[in-house]
Legacy VTK file of the C-alpha trace (Angstrom):
# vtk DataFile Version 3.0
C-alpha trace
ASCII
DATASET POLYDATA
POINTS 69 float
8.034 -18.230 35.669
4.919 -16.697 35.109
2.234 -17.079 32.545
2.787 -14.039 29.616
-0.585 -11.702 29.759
-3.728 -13.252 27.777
-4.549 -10.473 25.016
-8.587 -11.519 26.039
-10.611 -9.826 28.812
-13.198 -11.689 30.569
-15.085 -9.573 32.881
-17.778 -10.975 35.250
-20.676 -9.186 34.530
-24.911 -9.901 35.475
-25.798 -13.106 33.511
-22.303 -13.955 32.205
-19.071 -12.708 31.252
-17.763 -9.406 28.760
-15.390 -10.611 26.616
-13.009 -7.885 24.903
-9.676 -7.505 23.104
-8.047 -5.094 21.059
-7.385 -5.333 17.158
-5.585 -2.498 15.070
-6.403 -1.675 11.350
-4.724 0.037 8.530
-6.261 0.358 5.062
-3.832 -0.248 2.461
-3.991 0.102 -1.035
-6.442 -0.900 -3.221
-8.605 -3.583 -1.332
-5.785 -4.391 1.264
-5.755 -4.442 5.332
-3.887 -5.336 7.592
-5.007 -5.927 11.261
-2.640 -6.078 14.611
-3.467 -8.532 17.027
-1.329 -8.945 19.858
1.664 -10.350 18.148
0.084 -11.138 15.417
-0.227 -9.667 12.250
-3.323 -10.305 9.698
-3.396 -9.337 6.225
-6.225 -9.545 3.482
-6.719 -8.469 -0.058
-9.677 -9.363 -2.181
-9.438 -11.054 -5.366
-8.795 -8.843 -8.546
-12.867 -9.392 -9.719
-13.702 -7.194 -6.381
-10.892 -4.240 -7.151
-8.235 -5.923 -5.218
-4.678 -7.219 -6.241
-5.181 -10.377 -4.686
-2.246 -10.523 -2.506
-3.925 -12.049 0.782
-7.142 -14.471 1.569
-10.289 -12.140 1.584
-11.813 -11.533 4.695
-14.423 -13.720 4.243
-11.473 -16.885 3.727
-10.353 -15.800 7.626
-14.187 -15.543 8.802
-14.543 -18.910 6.989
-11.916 -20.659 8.231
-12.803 -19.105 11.963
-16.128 -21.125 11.776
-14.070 -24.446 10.499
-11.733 -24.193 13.287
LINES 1 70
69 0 1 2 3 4 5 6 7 8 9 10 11 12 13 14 15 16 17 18 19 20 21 22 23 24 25 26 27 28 29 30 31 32 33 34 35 36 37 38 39 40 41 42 43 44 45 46 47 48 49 50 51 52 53 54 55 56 57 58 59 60 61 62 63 64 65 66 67 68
């Protein structure tokens, strides 16, 4: 059984590697988005002080926690 596809591209390139992959967006309402990666979906709202509904983490909460991990 076989390995399913990674959704990252390495390519060699002079000096190092390219690194690519492909995210989908949608603006929703208000302050909302939703991204498509792969499988997964990612949604994010901000909080009602920056003319969202608050619904999902702000972007910056999924930047944040990118660094953490």
């Amino acid at each position: 059984m076989s390995e399913p596809e990674s959704p990252f591209k390495l390519t060699p390139v002079t000096g190092g590697f390219q690194f690519a992959f492909e995210v989908r967006t949608v603006k929703g309402p208000r302050q909302t988005k939703k991204a498509q990666f792969d499988q997964f979906e990612i949604v994010c709202d901000e909080g009602k002080n920056m003319g969202g509904d608050d619904t999902a983490p702000p972007p910056l909460a999924y930047f944040a926690s990118a660094i953490a991990f």
